[in-house]
Backbone bond lengths (Angstrom), bond angles and torsions (degrees), N, CA, C in turn:
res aa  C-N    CA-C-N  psi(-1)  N-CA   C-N-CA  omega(-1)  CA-C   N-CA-C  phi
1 X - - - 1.461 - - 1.521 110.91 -
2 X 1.241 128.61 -55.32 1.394 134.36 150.14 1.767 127.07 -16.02
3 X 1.215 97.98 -63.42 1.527 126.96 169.33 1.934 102.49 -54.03
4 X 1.459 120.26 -45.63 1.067 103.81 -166.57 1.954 109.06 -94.56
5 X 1.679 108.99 -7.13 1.521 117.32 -165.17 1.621 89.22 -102.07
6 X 1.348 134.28 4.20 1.389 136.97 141.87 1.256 125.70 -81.20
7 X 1.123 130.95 -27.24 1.414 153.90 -162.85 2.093 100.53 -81.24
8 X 1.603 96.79 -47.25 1.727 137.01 177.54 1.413 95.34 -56.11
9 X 1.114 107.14 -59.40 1.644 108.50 -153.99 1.857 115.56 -88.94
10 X 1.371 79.35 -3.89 1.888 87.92 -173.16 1.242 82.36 -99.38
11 X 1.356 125.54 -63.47 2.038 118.64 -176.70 1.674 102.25 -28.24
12 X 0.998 104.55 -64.10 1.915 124.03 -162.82 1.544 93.85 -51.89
13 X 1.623 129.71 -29.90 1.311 117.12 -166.08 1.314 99.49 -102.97
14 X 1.624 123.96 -14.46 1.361 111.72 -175.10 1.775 109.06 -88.40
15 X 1.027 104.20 -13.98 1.667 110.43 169.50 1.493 115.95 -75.81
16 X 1.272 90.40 -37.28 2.032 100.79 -169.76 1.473 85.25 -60.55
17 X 1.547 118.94 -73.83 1.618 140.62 -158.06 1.542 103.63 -81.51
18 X 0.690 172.39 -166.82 1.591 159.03 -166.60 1.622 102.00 170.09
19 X 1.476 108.45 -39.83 1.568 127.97 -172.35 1.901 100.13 -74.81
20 X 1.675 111.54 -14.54 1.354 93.33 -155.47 1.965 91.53 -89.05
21 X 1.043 102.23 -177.13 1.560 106.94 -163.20 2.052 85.98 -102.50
22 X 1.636 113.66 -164.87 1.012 118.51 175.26 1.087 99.19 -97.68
23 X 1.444 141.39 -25.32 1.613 128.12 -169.91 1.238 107.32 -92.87
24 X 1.618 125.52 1.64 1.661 129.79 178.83 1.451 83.92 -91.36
25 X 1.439 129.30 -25.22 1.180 89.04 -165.06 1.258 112.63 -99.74
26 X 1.215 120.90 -27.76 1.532 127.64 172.44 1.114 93.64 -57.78
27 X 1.801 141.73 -72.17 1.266 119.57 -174.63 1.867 131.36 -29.57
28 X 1.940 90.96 -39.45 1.356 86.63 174.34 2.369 131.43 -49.34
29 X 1.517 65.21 -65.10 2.219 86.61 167.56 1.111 101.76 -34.78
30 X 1.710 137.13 -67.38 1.509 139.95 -173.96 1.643 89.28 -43.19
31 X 1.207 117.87 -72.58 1.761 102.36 -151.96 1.404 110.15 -53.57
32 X 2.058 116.21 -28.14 1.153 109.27 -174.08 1.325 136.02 -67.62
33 X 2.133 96.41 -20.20 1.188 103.80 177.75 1.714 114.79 -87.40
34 X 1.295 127.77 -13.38 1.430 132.48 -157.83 1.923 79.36 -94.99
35 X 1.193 114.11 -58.46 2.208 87.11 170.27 0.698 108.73 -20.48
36 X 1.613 129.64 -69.69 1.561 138.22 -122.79 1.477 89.19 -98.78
37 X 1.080 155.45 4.40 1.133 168.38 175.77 1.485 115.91 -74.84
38 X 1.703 98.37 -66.99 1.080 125.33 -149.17 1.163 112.61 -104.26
39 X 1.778 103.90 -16.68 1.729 113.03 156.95 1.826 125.86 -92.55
40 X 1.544 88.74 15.45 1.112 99.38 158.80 1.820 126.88 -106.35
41 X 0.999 110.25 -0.77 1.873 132.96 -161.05 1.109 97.13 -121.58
42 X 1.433 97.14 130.74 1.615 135.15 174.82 1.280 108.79 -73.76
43 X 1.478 132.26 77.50 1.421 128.03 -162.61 1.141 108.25 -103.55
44 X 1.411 133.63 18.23 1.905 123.59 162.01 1.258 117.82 -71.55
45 X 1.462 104.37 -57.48 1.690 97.15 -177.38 1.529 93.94 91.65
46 X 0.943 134.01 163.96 1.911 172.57 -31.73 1.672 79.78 160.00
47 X 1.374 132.60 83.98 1.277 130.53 150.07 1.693 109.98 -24.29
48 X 1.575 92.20 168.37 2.044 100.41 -168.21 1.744 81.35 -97.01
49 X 1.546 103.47 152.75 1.606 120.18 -174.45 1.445 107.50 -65.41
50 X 1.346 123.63 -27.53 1.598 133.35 160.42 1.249 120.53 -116.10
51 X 1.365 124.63 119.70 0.981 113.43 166.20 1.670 133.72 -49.89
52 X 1.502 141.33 168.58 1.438 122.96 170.86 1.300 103.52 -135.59
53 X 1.631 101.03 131.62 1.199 149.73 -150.77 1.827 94.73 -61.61
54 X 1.028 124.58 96.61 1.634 116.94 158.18 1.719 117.69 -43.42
55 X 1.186 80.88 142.11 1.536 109.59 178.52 1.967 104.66 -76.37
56 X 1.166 112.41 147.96 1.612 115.32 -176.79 0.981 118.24 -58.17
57 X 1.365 148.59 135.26 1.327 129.31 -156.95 1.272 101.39 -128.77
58 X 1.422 135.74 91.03 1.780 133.20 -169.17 1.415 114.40 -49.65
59 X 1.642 112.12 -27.01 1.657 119.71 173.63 1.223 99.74 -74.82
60 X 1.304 142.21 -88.60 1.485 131.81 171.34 1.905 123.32 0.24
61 X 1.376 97.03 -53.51 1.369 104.53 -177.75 1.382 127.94 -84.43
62 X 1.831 90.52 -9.45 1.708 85.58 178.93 2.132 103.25 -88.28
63 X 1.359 94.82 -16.24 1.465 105.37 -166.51 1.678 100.80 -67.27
64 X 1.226 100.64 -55.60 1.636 121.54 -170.19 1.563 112.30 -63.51
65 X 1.731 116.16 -18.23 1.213 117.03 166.04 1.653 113.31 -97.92
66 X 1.127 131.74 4.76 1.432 131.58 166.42 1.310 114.01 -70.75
67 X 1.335 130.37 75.57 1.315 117.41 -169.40 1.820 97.27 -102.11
68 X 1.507 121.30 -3.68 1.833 123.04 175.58 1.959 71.75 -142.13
69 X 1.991 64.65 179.92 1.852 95.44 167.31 1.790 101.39 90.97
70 X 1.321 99.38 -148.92 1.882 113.92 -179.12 1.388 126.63 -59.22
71 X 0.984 126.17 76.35 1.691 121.89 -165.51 1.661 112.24 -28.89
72 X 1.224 112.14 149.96 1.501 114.11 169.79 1.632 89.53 -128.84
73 X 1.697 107.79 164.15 1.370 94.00 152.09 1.495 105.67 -159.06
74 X 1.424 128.46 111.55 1.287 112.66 -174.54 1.661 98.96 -147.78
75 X 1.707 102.92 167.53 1.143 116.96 -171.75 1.396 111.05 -73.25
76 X 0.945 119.90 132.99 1.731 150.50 -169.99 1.918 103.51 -40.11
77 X 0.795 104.01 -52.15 1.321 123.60 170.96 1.544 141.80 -60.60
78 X 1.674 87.35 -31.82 1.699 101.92 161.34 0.944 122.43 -71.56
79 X 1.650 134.71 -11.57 1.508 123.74 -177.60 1.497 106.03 -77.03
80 X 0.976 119.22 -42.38 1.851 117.43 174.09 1.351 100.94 -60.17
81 X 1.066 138.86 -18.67 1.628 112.73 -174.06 1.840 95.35 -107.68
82 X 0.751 127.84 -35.12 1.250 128.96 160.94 1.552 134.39 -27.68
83 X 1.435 83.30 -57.91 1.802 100.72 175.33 1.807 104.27 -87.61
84 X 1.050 124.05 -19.39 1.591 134.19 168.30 1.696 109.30 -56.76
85 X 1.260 115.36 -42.20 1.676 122.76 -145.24 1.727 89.61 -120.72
86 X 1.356 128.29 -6.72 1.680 120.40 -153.50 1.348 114.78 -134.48
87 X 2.070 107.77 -33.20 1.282 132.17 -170.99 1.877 100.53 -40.84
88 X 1.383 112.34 -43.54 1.552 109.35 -163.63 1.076 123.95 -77.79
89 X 1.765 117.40 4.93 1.399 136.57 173.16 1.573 110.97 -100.36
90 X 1.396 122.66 10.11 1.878 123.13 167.60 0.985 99.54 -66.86
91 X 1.081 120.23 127.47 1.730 132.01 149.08 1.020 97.72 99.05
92 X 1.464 137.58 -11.74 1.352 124.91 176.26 1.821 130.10 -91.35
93 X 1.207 124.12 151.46 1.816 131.69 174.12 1.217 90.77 -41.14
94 X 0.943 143.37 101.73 1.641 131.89 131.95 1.537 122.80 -110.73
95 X 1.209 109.96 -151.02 2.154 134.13 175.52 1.227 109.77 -158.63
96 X 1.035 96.54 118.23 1.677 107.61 173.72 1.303 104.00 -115.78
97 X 1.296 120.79 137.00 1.310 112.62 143.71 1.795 118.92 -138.54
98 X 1.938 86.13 158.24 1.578 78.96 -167.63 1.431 92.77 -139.44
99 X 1.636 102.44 124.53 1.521 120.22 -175.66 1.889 109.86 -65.43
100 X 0.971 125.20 128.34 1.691 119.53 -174.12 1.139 108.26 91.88
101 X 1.248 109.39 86.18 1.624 126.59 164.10 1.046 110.38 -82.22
102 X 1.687 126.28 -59.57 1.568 110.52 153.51 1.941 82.52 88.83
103 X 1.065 117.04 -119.36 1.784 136.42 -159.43 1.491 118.58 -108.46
104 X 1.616 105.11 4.20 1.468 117.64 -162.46 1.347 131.34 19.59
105 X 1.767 111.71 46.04 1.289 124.80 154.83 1.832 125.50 -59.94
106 X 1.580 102.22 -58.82 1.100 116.85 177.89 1.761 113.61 -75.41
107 X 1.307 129.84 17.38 1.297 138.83 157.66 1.667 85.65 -76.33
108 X 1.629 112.03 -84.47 1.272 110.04 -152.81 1.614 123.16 -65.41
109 X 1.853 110.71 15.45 1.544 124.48 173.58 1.846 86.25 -99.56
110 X 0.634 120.21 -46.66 1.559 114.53 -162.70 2.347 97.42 -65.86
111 X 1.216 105.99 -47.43 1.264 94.61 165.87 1.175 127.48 -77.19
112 X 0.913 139.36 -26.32 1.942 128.60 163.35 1.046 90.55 -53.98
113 X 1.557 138.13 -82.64 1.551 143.35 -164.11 1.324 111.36 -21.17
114 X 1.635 126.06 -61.19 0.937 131.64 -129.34 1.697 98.82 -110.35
115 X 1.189 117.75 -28.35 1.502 149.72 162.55 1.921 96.13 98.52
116 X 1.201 102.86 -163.67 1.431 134.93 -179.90 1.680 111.05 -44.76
117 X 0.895 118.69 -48.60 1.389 132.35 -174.85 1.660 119.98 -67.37
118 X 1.340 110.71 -6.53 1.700 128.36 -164.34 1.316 93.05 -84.13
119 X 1.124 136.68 144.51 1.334 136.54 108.82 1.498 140.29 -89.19
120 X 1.688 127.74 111.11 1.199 127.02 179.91 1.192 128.23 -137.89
121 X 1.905 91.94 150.55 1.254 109.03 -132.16 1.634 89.93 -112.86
122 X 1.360 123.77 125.52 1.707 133.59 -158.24 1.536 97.82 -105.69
123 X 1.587 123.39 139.49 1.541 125.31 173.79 0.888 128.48 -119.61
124 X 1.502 150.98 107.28 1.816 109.47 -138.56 1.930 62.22 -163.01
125 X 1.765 95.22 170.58 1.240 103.32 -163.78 1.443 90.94 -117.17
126 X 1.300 145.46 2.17 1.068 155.99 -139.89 1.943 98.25 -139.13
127 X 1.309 106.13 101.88 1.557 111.11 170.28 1.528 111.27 -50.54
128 X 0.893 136.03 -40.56 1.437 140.95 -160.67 1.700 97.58 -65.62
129 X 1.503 134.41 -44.95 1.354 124.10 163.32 1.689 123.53 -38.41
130 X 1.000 94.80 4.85 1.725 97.30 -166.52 1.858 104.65 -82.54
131 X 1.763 91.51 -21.26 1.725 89.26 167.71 1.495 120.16 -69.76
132 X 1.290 105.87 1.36 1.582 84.01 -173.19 1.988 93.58 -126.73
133 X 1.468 115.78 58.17 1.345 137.50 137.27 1.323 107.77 -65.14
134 X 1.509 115.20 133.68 1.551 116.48 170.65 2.144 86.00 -137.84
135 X 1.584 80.68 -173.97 1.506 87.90 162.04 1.519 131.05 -64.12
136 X 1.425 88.13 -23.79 2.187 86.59 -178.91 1.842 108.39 -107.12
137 X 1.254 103.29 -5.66 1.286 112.03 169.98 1.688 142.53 -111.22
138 X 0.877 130.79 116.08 1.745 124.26 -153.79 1.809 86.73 -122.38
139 X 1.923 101.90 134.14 1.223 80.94 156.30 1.707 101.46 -127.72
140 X 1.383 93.04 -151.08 1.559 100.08 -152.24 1.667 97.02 -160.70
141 X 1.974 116.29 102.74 1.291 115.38 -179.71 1.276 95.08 -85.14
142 X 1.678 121.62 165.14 1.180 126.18 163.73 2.149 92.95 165.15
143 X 1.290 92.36 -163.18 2.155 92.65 -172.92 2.050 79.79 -131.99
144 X 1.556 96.23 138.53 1.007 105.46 -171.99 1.432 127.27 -77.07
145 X 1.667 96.33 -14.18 1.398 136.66 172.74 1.928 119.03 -70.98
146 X 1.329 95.22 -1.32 1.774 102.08 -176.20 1.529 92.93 -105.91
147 X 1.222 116.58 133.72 1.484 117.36 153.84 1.203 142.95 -70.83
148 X 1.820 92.01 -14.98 1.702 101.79 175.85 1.577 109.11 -95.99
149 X 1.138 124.41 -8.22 1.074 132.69 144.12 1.561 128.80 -29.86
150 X 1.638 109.31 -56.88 1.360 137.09 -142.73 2.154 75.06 -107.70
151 X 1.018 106.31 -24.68 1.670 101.06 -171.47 1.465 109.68 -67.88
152 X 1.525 120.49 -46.84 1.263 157.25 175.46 1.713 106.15 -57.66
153 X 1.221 128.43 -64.48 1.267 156.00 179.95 1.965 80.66 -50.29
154 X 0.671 108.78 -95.71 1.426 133.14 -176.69 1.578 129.15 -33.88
155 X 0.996 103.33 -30.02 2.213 133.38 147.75 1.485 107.27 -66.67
156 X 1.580 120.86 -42.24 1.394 114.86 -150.44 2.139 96.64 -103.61
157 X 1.182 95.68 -33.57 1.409 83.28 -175.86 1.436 102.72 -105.58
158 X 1.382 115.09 -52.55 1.932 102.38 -175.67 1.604 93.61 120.54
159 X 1.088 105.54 -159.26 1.606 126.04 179.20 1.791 114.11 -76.37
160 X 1.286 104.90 158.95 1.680 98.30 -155.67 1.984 80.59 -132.27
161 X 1.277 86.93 156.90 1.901 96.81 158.56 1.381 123.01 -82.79
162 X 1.959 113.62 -50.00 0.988 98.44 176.98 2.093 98.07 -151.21
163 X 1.141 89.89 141.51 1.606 102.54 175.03 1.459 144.22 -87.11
164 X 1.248 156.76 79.05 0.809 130.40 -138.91 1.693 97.44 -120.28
165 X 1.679 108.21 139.68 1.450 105.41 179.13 1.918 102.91 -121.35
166 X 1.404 88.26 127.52 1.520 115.77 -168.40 1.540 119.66 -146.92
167 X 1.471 91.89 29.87 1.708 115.41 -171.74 1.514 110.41 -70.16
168 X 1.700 90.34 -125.10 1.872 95.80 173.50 1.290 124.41 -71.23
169 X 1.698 101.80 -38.71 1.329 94.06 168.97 1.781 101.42 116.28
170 X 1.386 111.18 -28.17 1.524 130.30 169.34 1.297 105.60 -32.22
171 X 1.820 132.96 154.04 0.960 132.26 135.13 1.590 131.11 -51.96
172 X 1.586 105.57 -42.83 1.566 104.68 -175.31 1.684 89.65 -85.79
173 X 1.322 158.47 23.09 1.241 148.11 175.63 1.139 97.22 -98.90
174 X 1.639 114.33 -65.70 1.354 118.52 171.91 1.839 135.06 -48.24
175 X 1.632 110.31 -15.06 1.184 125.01 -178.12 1.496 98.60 -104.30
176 X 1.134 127.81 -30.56 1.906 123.21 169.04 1.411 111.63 -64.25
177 X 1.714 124.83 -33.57 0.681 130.37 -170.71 1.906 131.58 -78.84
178 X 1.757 89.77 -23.41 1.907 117.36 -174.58 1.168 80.91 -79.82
179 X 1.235 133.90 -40.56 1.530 136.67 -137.73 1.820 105.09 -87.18
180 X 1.276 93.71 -49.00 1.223 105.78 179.45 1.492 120.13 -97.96
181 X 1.307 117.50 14.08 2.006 112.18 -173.66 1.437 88.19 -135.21
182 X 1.513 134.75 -29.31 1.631 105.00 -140.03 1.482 80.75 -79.56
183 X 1.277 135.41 -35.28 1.479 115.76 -160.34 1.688 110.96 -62.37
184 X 1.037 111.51 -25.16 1.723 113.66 -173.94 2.398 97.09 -89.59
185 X 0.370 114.53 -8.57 1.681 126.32 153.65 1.454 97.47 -36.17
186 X 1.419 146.39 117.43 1.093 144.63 174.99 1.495 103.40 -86.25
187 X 1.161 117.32 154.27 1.952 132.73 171.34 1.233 88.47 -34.28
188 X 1.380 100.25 139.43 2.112 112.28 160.26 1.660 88.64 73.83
189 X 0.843 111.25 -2.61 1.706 93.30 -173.13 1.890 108.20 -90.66
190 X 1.264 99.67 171.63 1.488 123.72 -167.55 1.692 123.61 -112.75
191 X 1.010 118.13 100.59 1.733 110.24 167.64 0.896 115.73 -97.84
192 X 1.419 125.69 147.08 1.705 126.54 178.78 1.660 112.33 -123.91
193 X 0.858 143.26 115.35 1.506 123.78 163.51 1.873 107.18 -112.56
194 X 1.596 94.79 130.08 1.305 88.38 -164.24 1.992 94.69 -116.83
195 X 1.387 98.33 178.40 1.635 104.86 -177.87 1.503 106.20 72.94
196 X 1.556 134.69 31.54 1.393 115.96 168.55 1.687 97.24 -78.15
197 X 1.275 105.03 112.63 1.395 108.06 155.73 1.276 133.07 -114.78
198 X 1.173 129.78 169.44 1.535 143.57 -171.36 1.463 107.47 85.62
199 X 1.248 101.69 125.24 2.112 109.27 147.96 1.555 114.44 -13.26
200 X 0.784 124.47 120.44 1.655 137.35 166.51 1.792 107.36 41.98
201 X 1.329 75.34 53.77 2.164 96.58 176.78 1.698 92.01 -61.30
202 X 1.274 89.99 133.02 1.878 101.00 168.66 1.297 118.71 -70.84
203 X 1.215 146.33 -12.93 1.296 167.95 157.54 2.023 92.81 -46.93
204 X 1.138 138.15 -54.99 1.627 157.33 177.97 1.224 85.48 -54.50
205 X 1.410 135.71 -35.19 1.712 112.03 -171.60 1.605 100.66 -72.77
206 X 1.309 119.94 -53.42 1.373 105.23 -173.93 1.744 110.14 -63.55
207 X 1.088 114.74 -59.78 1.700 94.64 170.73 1.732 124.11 -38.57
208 X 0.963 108.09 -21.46 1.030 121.80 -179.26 1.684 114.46 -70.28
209 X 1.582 116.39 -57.32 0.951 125.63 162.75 1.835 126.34 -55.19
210 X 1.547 111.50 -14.23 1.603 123.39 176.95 1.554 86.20 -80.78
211 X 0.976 108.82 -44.12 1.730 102.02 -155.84 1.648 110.98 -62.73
212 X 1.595 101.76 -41.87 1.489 121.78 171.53 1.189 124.86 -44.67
213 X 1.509 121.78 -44.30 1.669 160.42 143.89 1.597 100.60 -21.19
214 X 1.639 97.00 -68.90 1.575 108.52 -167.87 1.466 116.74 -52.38
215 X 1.160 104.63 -14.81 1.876 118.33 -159.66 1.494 104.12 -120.93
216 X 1.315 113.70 6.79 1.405 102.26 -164.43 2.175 100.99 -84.41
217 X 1.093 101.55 141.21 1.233 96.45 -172.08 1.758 114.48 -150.37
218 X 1.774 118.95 117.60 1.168 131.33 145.71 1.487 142.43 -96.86
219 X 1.458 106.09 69.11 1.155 119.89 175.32 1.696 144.00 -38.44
220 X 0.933 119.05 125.89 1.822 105.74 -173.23 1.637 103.72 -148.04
221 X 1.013 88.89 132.51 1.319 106.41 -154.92 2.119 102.50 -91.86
222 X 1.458 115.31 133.61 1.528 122.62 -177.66 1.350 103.16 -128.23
223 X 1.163 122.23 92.84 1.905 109.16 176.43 1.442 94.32 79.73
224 X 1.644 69.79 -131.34 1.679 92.64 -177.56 1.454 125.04 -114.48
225 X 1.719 97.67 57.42 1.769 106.40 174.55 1.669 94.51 -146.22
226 X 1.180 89.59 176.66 1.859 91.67 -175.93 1.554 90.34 -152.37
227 X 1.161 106.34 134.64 1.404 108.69 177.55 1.873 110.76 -163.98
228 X 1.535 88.72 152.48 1.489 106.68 -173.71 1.391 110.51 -117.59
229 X 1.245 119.10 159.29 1.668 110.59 171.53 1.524 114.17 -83.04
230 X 1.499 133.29 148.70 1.188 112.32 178.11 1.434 124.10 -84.60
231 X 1.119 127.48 129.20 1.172 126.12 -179.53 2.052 119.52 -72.44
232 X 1.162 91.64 171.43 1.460 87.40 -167.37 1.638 147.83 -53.34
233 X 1.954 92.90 -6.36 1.256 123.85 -156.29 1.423 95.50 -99.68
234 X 1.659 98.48 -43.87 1.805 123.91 -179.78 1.379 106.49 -69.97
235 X 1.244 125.84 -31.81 1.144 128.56 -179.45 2.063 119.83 -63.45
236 X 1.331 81.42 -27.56 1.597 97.14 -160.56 1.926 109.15 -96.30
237 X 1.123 68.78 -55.22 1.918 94.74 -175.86 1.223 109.83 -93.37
238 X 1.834 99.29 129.84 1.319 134.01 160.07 1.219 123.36 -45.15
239 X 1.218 85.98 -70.52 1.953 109.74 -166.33 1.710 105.85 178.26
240 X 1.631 82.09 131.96 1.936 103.70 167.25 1.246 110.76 -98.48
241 X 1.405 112.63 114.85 1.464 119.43 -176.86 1.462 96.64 -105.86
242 X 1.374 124.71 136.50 1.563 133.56 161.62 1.384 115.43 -111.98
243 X 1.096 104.74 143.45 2.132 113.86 177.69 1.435 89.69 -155.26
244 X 1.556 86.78 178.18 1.827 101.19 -155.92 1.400 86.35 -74.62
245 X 1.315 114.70 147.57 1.190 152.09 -159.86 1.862 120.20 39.54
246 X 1.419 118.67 -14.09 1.536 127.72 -148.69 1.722 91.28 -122.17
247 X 1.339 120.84 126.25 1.126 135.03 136.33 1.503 126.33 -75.56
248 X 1.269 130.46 137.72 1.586 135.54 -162.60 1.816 101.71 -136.60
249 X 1.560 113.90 96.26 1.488 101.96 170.37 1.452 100.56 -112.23
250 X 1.663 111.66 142.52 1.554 142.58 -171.37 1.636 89.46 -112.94
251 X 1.722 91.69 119.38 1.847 94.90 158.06 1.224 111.28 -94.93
252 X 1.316 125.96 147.83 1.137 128.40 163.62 1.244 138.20 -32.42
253 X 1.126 150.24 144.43 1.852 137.76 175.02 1.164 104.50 -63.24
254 X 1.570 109.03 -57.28 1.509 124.76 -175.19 1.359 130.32 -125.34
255 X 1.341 108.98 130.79 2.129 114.13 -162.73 1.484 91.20 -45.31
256 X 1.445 114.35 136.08 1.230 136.44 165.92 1.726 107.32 -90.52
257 X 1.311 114.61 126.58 1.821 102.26 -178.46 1.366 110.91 -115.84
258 X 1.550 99.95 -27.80 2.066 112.61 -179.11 1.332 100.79 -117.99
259 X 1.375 105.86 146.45 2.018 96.64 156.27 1.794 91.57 -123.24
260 X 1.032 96.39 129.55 1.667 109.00 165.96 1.348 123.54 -112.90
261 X 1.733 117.51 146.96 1.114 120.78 -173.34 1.700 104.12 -126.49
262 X 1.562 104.22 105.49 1.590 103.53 -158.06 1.721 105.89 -90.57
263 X 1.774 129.81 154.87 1.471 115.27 172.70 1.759 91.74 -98.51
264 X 1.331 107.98 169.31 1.454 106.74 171.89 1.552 93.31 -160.52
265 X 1.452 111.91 146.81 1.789 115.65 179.25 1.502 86.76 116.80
266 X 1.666 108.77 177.54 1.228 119.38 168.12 1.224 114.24 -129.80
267 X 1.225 131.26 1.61 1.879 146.61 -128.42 1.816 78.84 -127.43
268 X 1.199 112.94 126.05 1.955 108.36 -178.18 1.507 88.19 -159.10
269 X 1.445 85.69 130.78 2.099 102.16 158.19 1.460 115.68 -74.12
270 X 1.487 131.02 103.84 1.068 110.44 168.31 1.588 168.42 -74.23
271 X 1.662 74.75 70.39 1.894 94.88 -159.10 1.641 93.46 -90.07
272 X 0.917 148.20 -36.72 2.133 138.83 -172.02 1.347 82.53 -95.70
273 X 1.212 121.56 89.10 1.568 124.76 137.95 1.444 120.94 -49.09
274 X 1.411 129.79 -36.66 1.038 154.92 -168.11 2.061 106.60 -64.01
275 X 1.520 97.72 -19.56 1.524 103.66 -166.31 1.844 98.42 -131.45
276 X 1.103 130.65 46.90 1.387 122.01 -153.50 1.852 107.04 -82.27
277 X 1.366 91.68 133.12 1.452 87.71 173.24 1.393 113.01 -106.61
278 X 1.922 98.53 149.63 1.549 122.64 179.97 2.010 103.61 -40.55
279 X 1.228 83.97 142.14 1.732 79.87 157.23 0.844 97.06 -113.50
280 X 1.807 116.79 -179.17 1.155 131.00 -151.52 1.629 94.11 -112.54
């Protein structure tokens, strides 16, 4: 019965979606069933016998001391990943920009944080943010969801260090936006898009598709190395970090072109016949 209410639900999506292929859609069902899996499983495990002590968190403290002034408002949880993925940009020249100014609290957390040397650049769809331009801050009205928007944006400032999207909050806002910023993300640099919410948010297909990128692999084997060329995703990107609600992509410092997987030792179980090494 299972077998045939999968069978149901992939028909029902290939009519709805017409454009999707047969392996998008079976791929789709797999992800639906590994949720349903996994929102069924007790996945903490046996806490550590001590807890460990967090480190001070200057974002935390600037939030927790706003009690008047510029509203901020964010989830409790983002300040640890924040200061995890961002800490190595204090004191340094950079551009930030962060779409959703909203009350322009979190403008003036991102400059203490970041110190003197920042420049950031605010995106808000709402003209009235335009009061809170200073000297280290420029903003910029427009919908984050226009591309000619993002064309304009993109002529006037250039390449950024790190991005942060905290806009509408949309799936297609957030997917105009990967689409159109991560490539201008400078090396070593950081994108964030935060607030993906809901269960199997459509916004997860395109991350989804980076991740696919990340893994893609043609291996060929020399001796004793195996190696693929990097593809364009590998080339660029660090690492996709996910947490509840916030995606985190890291560009690389430096273009990656090979990934290699080297053997070293001489001592081998001979189970991969398929890979045999010289003896000596």
């Amino acid at each position: 019965m299972n077998k045939l209410s999968s069978l149901i639900k992939i028909a029902k999506s290939a009519i709805l979606f017409p454009e999707l292929t047969l392996a998008d859609l079976v791929a789709g069902r797999i992800l639906r069933q590994s949720a349903e899996h996994f929102s069924r499983v007790d996945l903490f495990g046996s806490p550590l016998s001590a807890p460990v002590q967090a480190a001070t968190n200057p974002l935390r403290s600037f939030f927790e001391a706003r009690n008047e002034g510029r509203g901020i408002w964010k989830w409790d949880h983002y300040f640890e990943i924040y200061h995890r993925h961002l800490q190595k940009f204090v004191d340094k020249e950079i551009k930030l920009v962060e779409i959703g100014v909203y009350s322009g609290g979190s403008l003036e957390m991102w400059g203490e944080y970041f110190g003197p040397l920042c420049h950031i650049y605010g995106i808000d769809i709402e003209a009235s943010t335009r009061a809170y331009e200073s000297e280290r801050v420029s903003i910029f009205v427009g919908d984050q969801a226009d591309t000619r928007f993002w064309s304009d944006f993109k002529a006037r400032v250039g390449s950024v260090d790190v991005l942060i999207d905290d806009g509408g909050h949309t799936p297609h806002q957030q997917r105009v936006t990967l689409r159109e910023m991560l490539s201008m993300v400078r090396p070593g640099g950081v994108y964030i898009c935060e607030d993906i919410h809901g269960h199997r948010n459509p916004f997860i297909n395109d991350a989804a598709g980076l991740v696919h990128e990340l893994n893609r692999d043609s291996s060929v084997a020399h001796g004793e190395t195996l190696s693929t060329p990097a593809y364009s995703v590998q080339a660029a990107v660090y690492s996709i970090c996910f947490y509840p609600f916030m995606m985190v992509i890291e560009k690389n410092l430096v273009r990656r072109d090979i990934l290699l997987s080297r053997r070293k030792g001489t001592q081998w179980q001979p189970f991969y016949s398929e890979y045999p090494v010289d003896s000596e």
